[in-house]
N, C-alpha and C positions, 0 to 999 in steps of 0.2 A: 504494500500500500504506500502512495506516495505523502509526502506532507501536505501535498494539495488538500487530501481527502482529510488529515488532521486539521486543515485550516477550516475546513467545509461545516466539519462536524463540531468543532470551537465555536462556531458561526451560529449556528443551529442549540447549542447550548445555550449561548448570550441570549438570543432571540426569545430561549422559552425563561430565561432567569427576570429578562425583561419585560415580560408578559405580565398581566393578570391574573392567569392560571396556572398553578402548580401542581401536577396530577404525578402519581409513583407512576403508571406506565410510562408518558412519555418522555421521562428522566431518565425512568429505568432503560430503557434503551437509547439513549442519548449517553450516558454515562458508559455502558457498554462499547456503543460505538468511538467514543473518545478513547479508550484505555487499548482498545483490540487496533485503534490506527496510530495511535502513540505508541504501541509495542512493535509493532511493527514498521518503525521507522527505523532506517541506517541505524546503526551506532555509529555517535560521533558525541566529538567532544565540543565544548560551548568555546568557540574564543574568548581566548582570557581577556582582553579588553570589554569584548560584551559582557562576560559575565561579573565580572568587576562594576563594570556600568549599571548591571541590574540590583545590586543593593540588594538586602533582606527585604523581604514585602511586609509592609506596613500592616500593622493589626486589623482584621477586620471590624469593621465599624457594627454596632447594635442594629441601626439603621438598614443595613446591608445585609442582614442576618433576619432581621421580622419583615422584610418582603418577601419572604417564603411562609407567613404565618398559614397559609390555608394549605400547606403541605398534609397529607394525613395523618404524621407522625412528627416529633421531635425528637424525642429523647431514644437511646439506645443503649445496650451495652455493648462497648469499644471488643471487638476481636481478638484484640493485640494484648490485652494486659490481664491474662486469667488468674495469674498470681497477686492481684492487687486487691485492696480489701472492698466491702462492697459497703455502701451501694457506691457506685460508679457507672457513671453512665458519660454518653458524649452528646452532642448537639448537632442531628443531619444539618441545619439549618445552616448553621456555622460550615460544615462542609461544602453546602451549594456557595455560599458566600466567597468562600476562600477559592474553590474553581472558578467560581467566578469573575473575579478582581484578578485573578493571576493570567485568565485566558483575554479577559478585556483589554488588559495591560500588553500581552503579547500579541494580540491582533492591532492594536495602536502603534504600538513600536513599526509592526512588519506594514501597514498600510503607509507610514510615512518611510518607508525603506531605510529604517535602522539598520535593517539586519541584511547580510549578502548572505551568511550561512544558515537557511531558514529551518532546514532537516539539524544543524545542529543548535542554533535556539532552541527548536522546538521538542530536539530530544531530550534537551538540560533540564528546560523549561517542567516537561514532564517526571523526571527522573528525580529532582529535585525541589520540587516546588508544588504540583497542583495533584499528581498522581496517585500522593496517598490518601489525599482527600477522596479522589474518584474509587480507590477499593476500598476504603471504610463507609462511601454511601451504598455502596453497590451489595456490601456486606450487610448494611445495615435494612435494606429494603428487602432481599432476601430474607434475612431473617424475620421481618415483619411479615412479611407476605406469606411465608411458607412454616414457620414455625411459632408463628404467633400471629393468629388471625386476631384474636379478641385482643390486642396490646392496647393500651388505654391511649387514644389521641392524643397528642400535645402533653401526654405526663407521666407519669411514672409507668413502671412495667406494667405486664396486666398480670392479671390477680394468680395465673398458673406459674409465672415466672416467678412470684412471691413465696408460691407452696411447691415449687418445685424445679428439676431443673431439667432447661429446652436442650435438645441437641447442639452441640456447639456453642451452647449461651452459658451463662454465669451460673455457678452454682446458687444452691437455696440458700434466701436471704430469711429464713425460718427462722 
């Protein structure tokens, strides 16, 4: 796949972040197509003068974060930390935000031709910046969708995650 198809489907992300409606399907596959055309881009390395030039990304703003409120979920537990005490949970919302701002910010750069190396932007860009955001949403909507239908909207787990524990999900918080 070329980076064209990375730029098409970054496109296609903004467009639905900057929407009015936020639905899990078409994120859910928006997010898939994002990671499966970033995986399969070249390996290459970021020029060091670019990547120098791109600085650590600025914290996501609240503002940034609650234009995803009618998401059908928020809250989750994180995949990555099953050693950690509970409750512990993460913030999808905060995940759309942060791909967000980091893809925004990369389609601005490449639209005023910052960049000549766009496969290697684009690969750093993902490897280091926006990508783990996209498999902790992607994780997080599978697990809503397939191992916890009933997960309480917008709040804590739902009430089986509380007495017990989901496949792949946190142990009992009993």
């Amino acid at each position: 796949m070329s980076v064209e198809a990375l730029i098409q489907h970054a496109r296609r992300y903004c467009d639905w972040a900057e929407s009015d409606s936020h639905d899990m399907e078409t994120v859910y596959e928006l997010l898939r197509s994002l990671r499966n055309a970033a995986e399969r881009l070249q390996s290459s390395s970021c020029p060091e003068g670019l990547r120098a030039s791109l600085g650590p990304p600025a914290e996501v703003q609240h503002k940034e974060a609650k234009r995803f409120a009618d998401f059908p979920f928020q809250c989750y537990y994180p995949s990555y930390w099953p050693d950690r005490p509970l409750p512990l949970t993460d913030n999808i919302h905060e995940n759309f935000a942060w791909i967000y701002a980091e893809l925004r910010r990369g389609l601005e750069v490449m639209d005023r031709s910052e960049v000549a190396d766009l496969n290697g932007y684009w690969h750093y860009s993902y490897a280091f910046r926006w990508g783990h955001h996209v498999s902790a949403a992607i994780w997080a909507i599978e697990w809503h969708k397939h191992a916890e239908p009933d997960a309480a909207p917008n709040g804590g787990p739902a009430a089986s995650v509380q007495n017990s524990s989901a496949p792949g999900g946190p142990p009992s918080v009993s």
